[in-house]
N, C-alpha and C positions, 0 to 999 in steps of 0.2 A: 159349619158350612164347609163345606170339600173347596177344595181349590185346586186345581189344576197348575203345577210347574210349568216354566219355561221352556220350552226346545234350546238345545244346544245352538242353533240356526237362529232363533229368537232372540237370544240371548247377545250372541254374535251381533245382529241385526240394530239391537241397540245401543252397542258401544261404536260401531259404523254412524248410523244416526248421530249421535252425541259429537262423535270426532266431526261429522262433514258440517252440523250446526255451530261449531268454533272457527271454521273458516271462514277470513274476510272474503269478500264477491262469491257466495256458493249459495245458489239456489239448488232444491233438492225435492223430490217426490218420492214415496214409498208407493211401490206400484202392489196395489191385491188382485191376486188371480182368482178367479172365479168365472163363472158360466159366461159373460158377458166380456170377460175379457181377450183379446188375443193372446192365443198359446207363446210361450219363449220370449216373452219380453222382459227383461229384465228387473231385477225386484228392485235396483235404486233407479232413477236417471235422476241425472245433475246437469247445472250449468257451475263450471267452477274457473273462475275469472274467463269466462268468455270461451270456454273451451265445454264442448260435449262428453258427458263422463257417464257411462253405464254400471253399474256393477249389478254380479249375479250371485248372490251372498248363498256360501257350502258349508254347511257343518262338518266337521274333521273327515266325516265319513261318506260324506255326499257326493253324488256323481251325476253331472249337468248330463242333462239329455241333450242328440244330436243337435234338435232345434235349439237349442239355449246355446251351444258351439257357435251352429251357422251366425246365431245373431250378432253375436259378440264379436267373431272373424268382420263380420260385416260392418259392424260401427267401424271397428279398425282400422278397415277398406277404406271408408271412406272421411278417414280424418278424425274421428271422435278417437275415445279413452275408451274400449272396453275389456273389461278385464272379469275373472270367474277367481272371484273370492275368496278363499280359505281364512280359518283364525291364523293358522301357521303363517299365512302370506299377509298381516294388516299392517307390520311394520315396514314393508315392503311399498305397500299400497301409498302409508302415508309419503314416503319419501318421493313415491310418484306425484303424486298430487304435487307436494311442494316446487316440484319441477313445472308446474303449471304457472307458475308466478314467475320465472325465471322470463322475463324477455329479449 
């Protein structure tokens, strides 16, 4: 039987998974785009200790479209965590996060 690899994005996508399911108070959703969904929404949303967290998970090589920008700008705007995800940037990310527990 053939099997199909992982994407690099894929891949990524599950060690982000794995990390946000260790945190204490973090609820999380894996958003799938498809024909019924709205365009530029983000591929994670979380709640993580009471705080709104988006992320928009890039393979090393990936480049967020304008709408994936505006969205992210816009959680920002208005008081959430949105951030456009790199692997280069996840130990970055986590140090973020744990800034969310700080009160």
């Amino acid at each position: 039987m053939f099997k199909i690899g992982k994407t690099p994005e894929g891949k990524f996508q599950e060690e982000v998974i794995k990390y946000l399911k260790s945190l204490p108070k973090c609820w999380y959703v894996k958003i799938w785009g498809g024909g019924f969904m709205k365009s530029g929404i983000p591929d994670i949303l979380a709640c993580i200790n009471n705080r709104f967290v988006a992320v928009e998970l890039k393979a090393p090589n990936g480049r967020p479209s304008e709408l994936q920008k505006r969205n992210i700008r816009l959680i920002n705007e208005c008081g959430g965590y949105g951030v456009i995800l790199y692997p280069k940037d996840f130990e970055e990310f986590k140090r973020e996060v744990e800034k969310l527990y700080v009160d």
